[in-house]
N, C-alpha and C positions, 0 to 999 in steps of 0.2 A: 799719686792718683793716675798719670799720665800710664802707669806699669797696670793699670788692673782688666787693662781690654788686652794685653797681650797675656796678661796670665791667665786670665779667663778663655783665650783664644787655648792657651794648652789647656786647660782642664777639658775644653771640647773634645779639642783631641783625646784626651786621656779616656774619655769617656763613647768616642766611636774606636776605639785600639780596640774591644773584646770581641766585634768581629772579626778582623782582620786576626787578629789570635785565633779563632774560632777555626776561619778557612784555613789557618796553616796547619793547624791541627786535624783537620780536615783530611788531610793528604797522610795516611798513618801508613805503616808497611806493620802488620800482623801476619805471623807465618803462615802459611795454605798450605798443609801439606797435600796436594792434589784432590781436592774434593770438587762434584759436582756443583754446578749451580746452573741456577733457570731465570730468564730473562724471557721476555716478549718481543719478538720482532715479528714487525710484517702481519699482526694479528695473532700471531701463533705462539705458542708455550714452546721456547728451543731452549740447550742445557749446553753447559763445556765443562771441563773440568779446568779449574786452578790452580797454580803451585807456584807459590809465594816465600821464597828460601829465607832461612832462617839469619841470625846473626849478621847481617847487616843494619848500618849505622843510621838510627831515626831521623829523618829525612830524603835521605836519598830516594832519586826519581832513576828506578829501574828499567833496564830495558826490557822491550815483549816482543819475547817469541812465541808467531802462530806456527802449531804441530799439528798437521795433517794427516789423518788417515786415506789409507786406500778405500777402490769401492769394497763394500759391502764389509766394511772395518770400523770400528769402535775406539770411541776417546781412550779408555783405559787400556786395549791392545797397543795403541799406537802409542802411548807414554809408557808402556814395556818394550817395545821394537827400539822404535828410538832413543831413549834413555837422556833425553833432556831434564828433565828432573833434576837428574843426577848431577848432570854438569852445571846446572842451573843452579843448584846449593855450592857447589863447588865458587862458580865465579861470580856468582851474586846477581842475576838476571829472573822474572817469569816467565812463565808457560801457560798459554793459554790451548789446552789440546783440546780441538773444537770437534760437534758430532754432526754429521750431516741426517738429513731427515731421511728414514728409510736409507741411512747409511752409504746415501749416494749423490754426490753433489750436483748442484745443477751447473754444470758445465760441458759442453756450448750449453748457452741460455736457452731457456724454454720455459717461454712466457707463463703458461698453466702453474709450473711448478713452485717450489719457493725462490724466494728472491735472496742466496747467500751471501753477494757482496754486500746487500742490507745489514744482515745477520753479522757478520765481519765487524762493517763499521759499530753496530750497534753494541757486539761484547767487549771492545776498544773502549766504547762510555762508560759501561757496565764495569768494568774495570778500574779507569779512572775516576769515576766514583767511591771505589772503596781499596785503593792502596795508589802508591806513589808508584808512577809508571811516566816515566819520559816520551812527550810525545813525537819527537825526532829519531828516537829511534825502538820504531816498532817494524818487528818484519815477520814471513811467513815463509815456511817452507811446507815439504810435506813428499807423501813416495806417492808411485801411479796417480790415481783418481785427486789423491792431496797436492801431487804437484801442478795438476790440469790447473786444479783450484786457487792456485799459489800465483799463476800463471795469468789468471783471470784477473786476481787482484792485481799483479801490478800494471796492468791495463788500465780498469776501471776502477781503483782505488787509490792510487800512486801520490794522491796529494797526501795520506795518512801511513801507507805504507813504506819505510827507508827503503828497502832491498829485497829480493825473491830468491830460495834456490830450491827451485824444484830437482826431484831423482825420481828420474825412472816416470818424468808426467814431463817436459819442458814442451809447453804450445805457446802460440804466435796468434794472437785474436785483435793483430789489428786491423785498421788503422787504431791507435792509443793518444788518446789525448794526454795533454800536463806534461809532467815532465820525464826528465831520462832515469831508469830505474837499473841500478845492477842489477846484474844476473850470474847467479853463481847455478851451474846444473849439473849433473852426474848421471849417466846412461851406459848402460852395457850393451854390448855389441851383438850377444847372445842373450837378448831378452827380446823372446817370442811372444810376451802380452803384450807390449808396446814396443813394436817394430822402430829400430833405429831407422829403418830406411822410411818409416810411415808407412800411410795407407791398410793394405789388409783389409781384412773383415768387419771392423770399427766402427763404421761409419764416420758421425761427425763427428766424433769419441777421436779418434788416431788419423788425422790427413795428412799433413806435411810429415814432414822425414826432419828428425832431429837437429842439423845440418840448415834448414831451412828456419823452423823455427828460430833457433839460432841469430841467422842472418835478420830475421825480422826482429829480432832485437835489437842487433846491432842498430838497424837503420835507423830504429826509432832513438835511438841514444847519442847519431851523428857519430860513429866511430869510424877509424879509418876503414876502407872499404877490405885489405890485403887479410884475408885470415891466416894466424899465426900458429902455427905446432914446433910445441919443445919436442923435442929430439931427447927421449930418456927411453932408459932401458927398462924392459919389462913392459909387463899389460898394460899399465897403469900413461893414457899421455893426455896432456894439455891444451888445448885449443882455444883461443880468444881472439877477440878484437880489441884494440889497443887505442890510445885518443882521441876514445867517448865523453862526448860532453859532460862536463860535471865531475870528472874519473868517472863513471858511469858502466866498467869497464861489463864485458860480458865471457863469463868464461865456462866451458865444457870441460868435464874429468871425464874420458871416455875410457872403459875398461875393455879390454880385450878377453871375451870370456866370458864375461858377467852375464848374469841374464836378470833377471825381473827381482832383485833385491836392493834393501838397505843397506850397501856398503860398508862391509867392516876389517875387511882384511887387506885388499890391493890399497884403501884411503881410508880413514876414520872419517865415515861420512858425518857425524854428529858434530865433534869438532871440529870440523875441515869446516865447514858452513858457520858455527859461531865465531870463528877468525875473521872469516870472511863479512860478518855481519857487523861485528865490532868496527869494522874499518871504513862500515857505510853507514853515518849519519845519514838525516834526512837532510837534504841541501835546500 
């Protein structure tokens, strides 16, 4: 008799187990071969496209990558330029390749507009809602207008976002609160839409000079102050700052030559950035 309150205690249990089964079940990973989907944020009806790779092992929590378009560029352009997809069935990762409204992000902020970093956080839920997605390591990249955007989030998004590597977009919009965010970027030397040296025609679109931006990462991430260039031969050289808080490290692929593209021949920009993303948890 003394046994029937403890085995009664397990039939309890036995009998709250099919939700806790329910939520783990919950977390499914079904393939996405890149398809649209629509969500509300901010009041508004917004869409991404999803790509959810095949043949990995039922449970696993994925990592996410955010894929940027440039201005006046399209989710599905931007998941043909960049070819994350691709490498994303390859090494068992999603893609979230997002669209901006009127094709143009709101970066610098301008209150009227829509509110993206919303939009951000908000297909992160939208996602983890319906597949297994690790939330330690979710990051964003993106080219021109995508990297401005990429750039913004680890700003004012850094608590949800591991890492940034903008090309061809790297801006500086602090002060930034939270915490120190790598930074992985790639800029050409001969890219007349987005001046390495800044400024131009821009406006609030292109002000600091690459170089600067740069720096204001660094400072925000506590790295040593001395910036570092590898001495290699060819277009192709290396610029960083070196013990950033957190490894936090901040590093520049600067091409000699390059002008306003996604990098595929001096660096495999697509992989060069999923290396680099792999190796930055969220701390």
């Amino acid at each position: 008799m003394r046994l029937f309150p403890f085995a009664a205690i397990l039939l309890l249990l036995g009998a709250l187990s099919p939700p806790v089964r329910a939520q783990a079940a919950a977390c499914s990973l079904n393939p996405v071969a890149g398809e649209m989907r629509e969500l509300t944020s901010g009041g508004r009806t917004r869409s991404y496209r999803l790509f959810v790779p095949p043949n990995v092992a039922s449970g696993t929590r994925l990592p996410l990558v955010f894929d940027l378009h440039g201005t006046g560029g399209k989710a599905a352009g931007r998941a043909r330029e960049s070819g994350f997809e691709v490498l994303a069935a390859r090494e068992g990762f999603a893609v979230a390749t997002l669209q901006a409204e009127d094709s143009r992000w709101n970066v610098p902020v301008f209150t009227p507009r829509v509110d993206d970093v919303q939009y951000v956080s908000d297909v992160i839920d939208d996602i983890a809602a319906r597949t297994c997605i690790d939330p330690t390591r979710v990051y964003s990249t993106g080219f021109s207008g995508g990297g401005r955007m990429s750039s913004l989030l680890g700003c004012r998004l850094n608590h949800r976002i591991a890492a940034i590597a903008p090309v061809g977009g790297l801006r500086w919009f602090g002060p930034c609160a939270g915490r120190a965010v790598p930074v992985l970027t790639m800029h050409g030397l001969a890219d007349f839409t987005n001046s390495y040296e800044g400024h131009g025609d821009r406006g609030a679109e292109w002000v600091e000079s690459v170089p600067e931006a740069l720096a204001g990462w660094a400072s925000h991430n506590r790295c040593q102050p001395k910036l570092l260039q590898d001495k290699q031969p060819g277009p192709l050289q290396t610029i960083r700052y070196t013990g950033c808080t957190g490894d936090a490290e901040v590093r520049l692929l600067r091409v000699d030559g390059m002008g306003h593209i996604w990098p595929r021949t001096e660096v495999d920009a697509t992989q060069t950035i999923w290396q680099f993303f792999k190796a930055h948890p969220l701390q």
